[in-house]
C-alpha positions as CSV (number, residue, x, y, z in Angstrom):
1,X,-7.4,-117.4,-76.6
2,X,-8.1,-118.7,-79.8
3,X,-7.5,-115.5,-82.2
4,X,-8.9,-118.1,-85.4
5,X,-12.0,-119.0,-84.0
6,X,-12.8,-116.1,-82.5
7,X,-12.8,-114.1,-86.1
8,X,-16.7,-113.5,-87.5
9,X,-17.6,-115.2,-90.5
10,X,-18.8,-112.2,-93.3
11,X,-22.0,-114.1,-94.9
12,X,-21.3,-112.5,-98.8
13,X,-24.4,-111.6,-100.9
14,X,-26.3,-114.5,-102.3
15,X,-24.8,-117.0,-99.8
16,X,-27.5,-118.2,-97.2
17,X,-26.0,-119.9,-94.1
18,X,-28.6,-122.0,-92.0
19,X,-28.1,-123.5,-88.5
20,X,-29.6,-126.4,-87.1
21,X,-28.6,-127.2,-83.7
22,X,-24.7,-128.4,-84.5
23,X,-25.4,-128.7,-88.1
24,X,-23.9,-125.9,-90.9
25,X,-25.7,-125.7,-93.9
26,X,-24.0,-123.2,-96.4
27,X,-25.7,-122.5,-100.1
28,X,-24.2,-120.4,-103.0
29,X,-24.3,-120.1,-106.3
30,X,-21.9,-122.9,-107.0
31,X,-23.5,-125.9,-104.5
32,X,-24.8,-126.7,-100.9
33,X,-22.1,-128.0,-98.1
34,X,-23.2,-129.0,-95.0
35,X,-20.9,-130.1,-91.9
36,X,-21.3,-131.2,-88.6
37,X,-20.0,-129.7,-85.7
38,X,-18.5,-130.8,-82.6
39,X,-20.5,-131.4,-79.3
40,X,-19.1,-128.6,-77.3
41,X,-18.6,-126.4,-80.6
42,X,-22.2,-123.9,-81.7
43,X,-22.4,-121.1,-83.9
44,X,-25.1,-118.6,-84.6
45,X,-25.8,-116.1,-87.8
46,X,-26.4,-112.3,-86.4
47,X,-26.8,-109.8,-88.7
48,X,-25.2,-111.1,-91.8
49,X,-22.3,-112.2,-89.5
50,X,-21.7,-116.0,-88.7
51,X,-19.8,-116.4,-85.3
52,X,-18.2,-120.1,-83.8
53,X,-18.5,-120.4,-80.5
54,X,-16.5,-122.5,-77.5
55,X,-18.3,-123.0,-73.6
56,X,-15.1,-122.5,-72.3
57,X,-11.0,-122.6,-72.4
58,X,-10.2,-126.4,-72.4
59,X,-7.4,-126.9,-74.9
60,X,-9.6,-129.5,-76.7
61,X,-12.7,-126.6,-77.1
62,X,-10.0,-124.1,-78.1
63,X,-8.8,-126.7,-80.8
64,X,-11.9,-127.5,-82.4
65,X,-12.9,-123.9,-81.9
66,X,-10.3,-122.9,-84.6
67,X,-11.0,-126.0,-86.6
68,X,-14.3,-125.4,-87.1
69,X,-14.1,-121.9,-87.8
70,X,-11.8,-122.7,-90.6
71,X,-13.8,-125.5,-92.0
72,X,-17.1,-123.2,-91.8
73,X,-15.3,-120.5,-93.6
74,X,-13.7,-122.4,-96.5
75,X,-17.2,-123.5,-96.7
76,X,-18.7,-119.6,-96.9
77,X,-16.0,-119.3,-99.6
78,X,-16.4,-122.7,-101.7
79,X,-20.3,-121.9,-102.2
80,X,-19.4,-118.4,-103.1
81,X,-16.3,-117.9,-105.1
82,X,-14.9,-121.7,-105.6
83,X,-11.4,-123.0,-105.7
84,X,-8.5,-122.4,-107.8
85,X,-5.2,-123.9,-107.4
86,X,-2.1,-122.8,-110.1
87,X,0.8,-124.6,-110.6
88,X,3.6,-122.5,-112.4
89,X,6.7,-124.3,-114.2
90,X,9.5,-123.2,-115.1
91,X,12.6,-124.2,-116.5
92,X,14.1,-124.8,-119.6
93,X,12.5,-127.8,-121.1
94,X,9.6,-128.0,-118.7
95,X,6.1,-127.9,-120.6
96,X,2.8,-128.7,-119.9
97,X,-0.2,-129.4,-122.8
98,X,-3.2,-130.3,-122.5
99,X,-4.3,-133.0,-125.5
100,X,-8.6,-133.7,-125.0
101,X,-9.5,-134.4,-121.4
102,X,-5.7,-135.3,-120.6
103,X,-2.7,-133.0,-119.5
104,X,0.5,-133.9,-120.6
105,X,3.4,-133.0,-118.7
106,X,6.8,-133.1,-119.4
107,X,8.9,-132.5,-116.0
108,X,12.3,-133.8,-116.8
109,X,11.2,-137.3,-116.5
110,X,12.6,-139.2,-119.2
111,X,9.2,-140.2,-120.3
112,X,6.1,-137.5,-120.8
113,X,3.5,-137.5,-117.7
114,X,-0.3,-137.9,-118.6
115,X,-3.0,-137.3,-116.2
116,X,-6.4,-137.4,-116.9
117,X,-8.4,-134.5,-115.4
118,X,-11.4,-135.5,-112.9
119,X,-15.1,-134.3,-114.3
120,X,-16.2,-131.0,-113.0
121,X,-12.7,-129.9,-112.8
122,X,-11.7,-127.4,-115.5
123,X,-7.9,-127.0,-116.3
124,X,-5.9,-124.6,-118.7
125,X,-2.7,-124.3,-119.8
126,X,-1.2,-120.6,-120.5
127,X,2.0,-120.0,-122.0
128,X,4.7,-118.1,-120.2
């Protein structure tokens, strides 16, 4: 039994989930996603509740039954709340600044790192 897929989906407030047939449509505040799903793969919105369903227990159904489940979900959560991902460095001489739109990175390289941040992605830098 697949104990991923077969977790609902809570819909939050202000999040509208649409189904058509095997496609997901997810809107939030922060964008639209929209994903495909696998033949044997449906799901269904009840009461606020979006649930992925399998036709029966072939290990390839109970595979894409979990996969899909996830993808739909960090979906639910994307158009909702959005990403975040923090990178903490420590040491002694290990810095990071960030000069305009690049990040410079000193990580004991004898040379200082500078990556240029991707539009719509916003970065800071917080001292220790």
């Amino acid at each position: 039994m697949s104990r991923v897929g077969n977790a609902p989906i809570e819909i939050p407030s202000g999040v509208d989930v649409t189904v058509k047939g095997q496609s997901v449509t997810v809107k939030g505040p922060k964008g639209e996603l929209t994903r495909v799903l696998d033949e044997p793969i449906t799901a269904k919105v009840e009461d606020g509740t979006l649930f992925v369903e399998r036709p029966n227990d072939q290990r390839q159904n109970k595979a894409l039954h979990g996969l899909f489940r996830s993808l739909v979900n960090n979906m639910v959560i994307g158009v909702d709340k959005g990403f975040s991902k923090e990178l903490a460095i420590l040491g002694v001489g290990y810095r990071a600044a960030l000069k305009g739109s690049f990040i410079e990175l000193q990580v004991g390289f004898s040379h200082v790192v500078n990556l240029d941040t991707p539009e719509g992605i916003l970065v800071e830098v917080r001292p220790p």
